[in-house]
C-alpha positions in Angstrom: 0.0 0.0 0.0 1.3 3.5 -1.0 2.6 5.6 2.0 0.5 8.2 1.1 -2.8 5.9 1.4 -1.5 4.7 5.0 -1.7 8.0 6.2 -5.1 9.2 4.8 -6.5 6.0 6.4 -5.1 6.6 9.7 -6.4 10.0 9.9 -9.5 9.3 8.7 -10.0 6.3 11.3 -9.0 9.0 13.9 -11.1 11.9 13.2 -14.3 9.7 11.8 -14.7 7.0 14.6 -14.3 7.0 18.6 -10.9 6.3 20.1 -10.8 2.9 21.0 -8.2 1.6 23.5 -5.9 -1.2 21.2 -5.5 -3.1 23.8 -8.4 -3.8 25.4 -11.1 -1.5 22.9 -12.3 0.6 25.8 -12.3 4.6 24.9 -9.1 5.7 25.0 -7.3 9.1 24.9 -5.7 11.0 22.3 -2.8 8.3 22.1 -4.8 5.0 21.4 -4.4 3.9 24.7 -6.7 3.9 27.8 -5.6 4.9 31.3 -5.5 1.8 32.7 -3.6 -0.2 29.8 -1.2 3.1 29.9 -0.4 2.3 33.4 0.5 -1.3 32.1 2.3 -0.9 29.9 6.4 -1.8 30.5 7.6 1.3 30.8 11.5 2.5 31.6 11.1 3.9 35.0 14.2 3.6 36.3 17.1 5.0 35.6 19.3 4.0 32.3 22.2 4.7 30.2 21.5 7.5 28.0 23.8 5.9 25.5 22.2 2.9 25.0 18.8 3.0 27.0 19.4 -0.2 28.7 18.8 0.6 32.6 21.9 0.8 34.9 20.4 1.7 38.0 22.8 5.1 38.7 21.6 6.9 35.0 25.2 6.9 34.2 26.5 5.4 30.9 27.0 2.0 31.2 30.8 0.1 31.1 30.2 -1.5 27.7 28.9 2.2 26.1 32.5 3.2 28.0 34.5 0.3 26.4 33.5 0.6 22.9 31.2 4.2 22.3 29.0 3.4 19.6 28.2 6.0 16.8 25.4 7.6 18.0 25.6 10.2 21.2 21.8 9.6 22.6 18.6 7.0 23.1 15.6 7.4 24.2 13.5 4.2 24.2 9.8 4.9 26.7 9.2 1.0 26.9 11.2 -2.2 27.6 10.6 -4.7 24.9 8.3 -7.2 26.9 4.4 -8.2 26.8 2.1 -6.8 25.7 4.5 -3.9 23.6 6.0 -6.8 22.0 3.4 -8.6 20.6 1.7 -5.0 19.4 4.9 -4.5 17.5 5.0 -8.1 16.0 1.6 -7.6 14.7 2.0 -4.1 13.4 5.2 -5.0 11.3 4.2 -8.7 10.6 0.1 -8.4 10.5 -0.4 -5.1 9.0 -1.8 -3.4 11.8 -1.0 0.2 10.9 -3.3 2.0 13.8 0.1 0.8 15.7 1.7 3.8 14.0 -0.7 6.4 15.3 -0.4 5.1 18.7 2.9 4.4 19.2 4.5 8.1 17.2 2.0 9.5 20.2 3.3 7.3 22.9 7.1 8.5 22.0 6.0 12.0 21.6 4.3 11.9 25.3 8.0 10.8 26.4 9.7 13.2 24.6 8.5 16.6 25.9 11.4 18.5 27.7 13.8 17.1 24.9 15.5 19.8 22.6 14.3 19.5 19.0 16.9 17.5 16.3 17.2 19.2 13.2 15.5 16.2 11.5 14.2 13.0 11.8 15.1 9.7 9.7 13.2 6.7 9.7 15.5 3.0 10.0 15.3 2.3 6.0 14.0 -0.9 5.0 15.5 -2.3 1.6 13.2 -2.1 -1.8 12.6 -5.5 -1.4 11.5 -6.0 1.8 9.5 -2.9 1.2 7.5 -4.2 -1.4 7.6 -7.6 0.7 5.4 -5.8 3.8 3.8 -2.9 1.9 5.0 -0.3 4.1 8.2 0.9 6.3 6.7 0.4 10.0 9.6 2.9 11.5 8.8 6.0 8.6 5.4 5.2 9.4 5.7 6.4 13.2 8.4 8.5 12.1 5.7 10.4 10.2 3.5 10.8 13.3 6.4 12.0 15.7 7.3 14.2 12.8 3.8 16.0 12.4 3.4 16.0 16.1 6.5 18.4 16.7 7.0 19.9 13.7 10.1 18.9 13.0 11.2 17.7 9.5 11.2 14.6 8.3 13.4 12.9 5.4 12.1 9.9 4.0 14.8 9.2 1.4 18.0 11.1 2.7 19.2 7.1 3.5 18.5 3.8 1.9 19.6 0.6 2.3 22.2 -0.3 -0.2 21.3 -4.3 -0.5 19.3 -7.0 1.2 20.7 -8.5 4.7 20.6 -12.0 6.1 18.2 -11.7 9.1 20.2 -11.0 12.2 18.8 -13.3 14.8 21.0 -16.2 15.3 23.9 -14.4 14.0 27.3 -13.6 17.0 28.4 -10.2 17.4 30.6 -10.4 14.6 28.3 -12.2 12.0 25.9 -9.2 12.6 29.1 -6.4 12.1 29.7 -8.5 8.8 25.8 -8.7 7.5 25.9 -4.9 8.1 28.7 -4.0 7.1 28.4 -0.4 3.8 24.7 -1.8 4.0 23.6 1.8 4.5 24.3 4.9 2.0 22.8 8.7 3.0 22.6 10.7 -0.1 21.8 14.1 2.2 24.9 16.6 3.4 24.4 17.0 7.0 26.7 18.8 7.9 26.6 19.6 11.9 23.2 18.8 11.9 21.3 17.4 15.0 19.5 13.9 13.6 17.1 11.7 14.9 16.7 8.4 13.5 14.0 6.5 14.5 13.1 2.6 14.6 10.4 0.8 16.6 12.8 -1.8 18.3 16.2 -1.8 19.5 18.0 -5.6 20.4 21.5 -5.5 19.9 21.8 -1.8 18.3 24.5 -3.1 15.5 21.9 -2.3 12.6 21.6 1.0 14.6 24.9 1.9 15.0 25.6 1.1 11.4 23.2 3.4 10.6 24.6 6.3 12.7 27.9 5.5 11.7 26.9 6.5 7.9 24.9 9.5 9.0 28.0 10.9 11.1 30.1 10.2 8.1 27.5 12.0 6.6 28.5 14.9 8.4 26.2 15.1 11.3 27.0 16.4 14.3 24.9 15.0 16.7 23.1 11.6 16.6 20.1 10.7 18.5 17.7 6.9 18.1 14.2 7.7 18.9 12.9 3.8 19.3 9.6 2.7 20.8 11.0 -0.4 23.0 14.0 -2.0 23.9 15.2 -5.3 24.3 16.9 -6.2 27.6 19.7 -8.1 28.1 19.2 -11.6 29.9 
C-alpha cells in the first residue's frame, strides 16, 4: 500500500470513529491507549544509560557504552521490549496493523516533551525488497506521526539501504558487524546537523549503530535513536 494511502486511512479512522483503547477496545485518549492499559504498559522507569537505553540503576553510561562508544551520542526508548508492547509490534510490522503507528509516534512524543528539538528526523530504512515484501516501512510510518506531532522535518529518502541483509537473529556479534557491514548509504549533506533516527525496536543496536555511523560520516554532528522499545539483556 502506498505511504500516502497509509496516512489518509489513519487520519480518517482517527477523526471519523471513537478512540478505541488497542489493547483492550475501551475509549481511549488522544494516544490509542486507555488509562489503565497506559499504566501497564512496561515502561522505563528507572534509571538507564542515555547511551544505549538499557537501565543501569545510577543513570550513568553503562561500562560496555565506556569500552567501545558506539556511533550515536543519545537513546531514548519509553518501553522495555516485553508483553504486551512486543506482541503489538510483532503484529504491526508482521500483520499489518497500521493504527500501531498512530499510537505508538503519540506514545514516543508523550515521552519526549522536555527534549530539545533534532534538526531532523530519519526513519530506519528498509531495503526495496523487503519494502514491497510488507507494503510499508513500520519505522517512517511512526516516524511520520512524531514528525507531524512536533514539527520537525522529516526525510524519508536522505538514507536507503544499499542491498538485502541476512536476518540477524541467530547471528554472533561479529556475523551481525559482517551482514551490516556499507549496508547503509545517505545521499543528504548533514553537515553539523542534530539527527534523529528512528526505529520501533532496539535488540542488539548493531543495525543501529551502522546506521549512525553513515549519518555521522554524513556529516552530522549529533546523533540521536528515537525507538519505541527496547530489548533487555538476559
Amino acid at each position: 500500500m502506498p505511504p500516502q494511502l497509509i496516512d489518509i486511512r489513519l487520519k480518517f479512522k482517527h477523526i471519523m470513529l471513537p478512540q478505541q483503547c488497542l489493547l483492550c477496545a475501551a475509549l481511549a485518549g488522544n494516544d490509542g491507549i486507555c488509562l489503565g492499559c497506559n499504566a501497564d504498559l512496561p515502561w522505563q522507569h528507572g534509571p538507564c544509560c542515555p547511551v544505549c537505553a538499557l537501565p543501569t540503576g545510577t543513570g550513568e553510561v553503562c561500562g560496555a557504552c565506556l569500552q567501545h562508544p558506539p556511533a550515536f551520542d543519545a537513546t531514548l526508548a519509553p518501553f522495555k521490549y516485553k508483553l504486551p508492547i512486543n506482541l503489538v509490534l510483532q503484529r504491526y510490522k508482521y500483520a499489518g496493523l497500521l493504527a500501531v503507528a498512530e499510537v505508538t509516534g503519540e506514545l514516543l512524543v508523550s515521552s519526549l516533551r522536555g527534549e530539545s528539538k533534532p534538526d531532523l528526523i530519519i526513519p530506519m530504512p528498509l531495503h526495496a525488497t523487503r519494502l514491497i515484501e510488507r507494503g510499508f516501512n513500520q519505522a517512517a510510518e511512526i516516524a511520520r506521526v512524531v514528525a507531524s506531532k512536533l514539527d520537525i522535518p522529516l526525510d524519508l529518502h536522505g538514507c536507503s539501504r544499499t542491498r538485502p541483509t541476512k536476518p540477524q537473529a541467530g547471528l554472533s556479534l561479529q556475523e551481525r558487524k559482517k551482514n551490516l557491514r556499507g549496508v547503509f548509504a545517505c545521499r543528504r549533506p548533514l553537515g553539523g546537523k542534530h539527527v534523529a533516527l528512528l526505529d520501533d525496536v532496539m535488540t542488539t543496536g548493531a543495525s543501529l549503530n551502522e546506521l549512525a555511523r553513515t549519518v555521522k560520516d554524513a556529516g552530522a554532528a549529533r546523533v540521536e535513536w528515537w525507538i519505541v522499545a527496547r530489548t533487555l539483556r538476559q
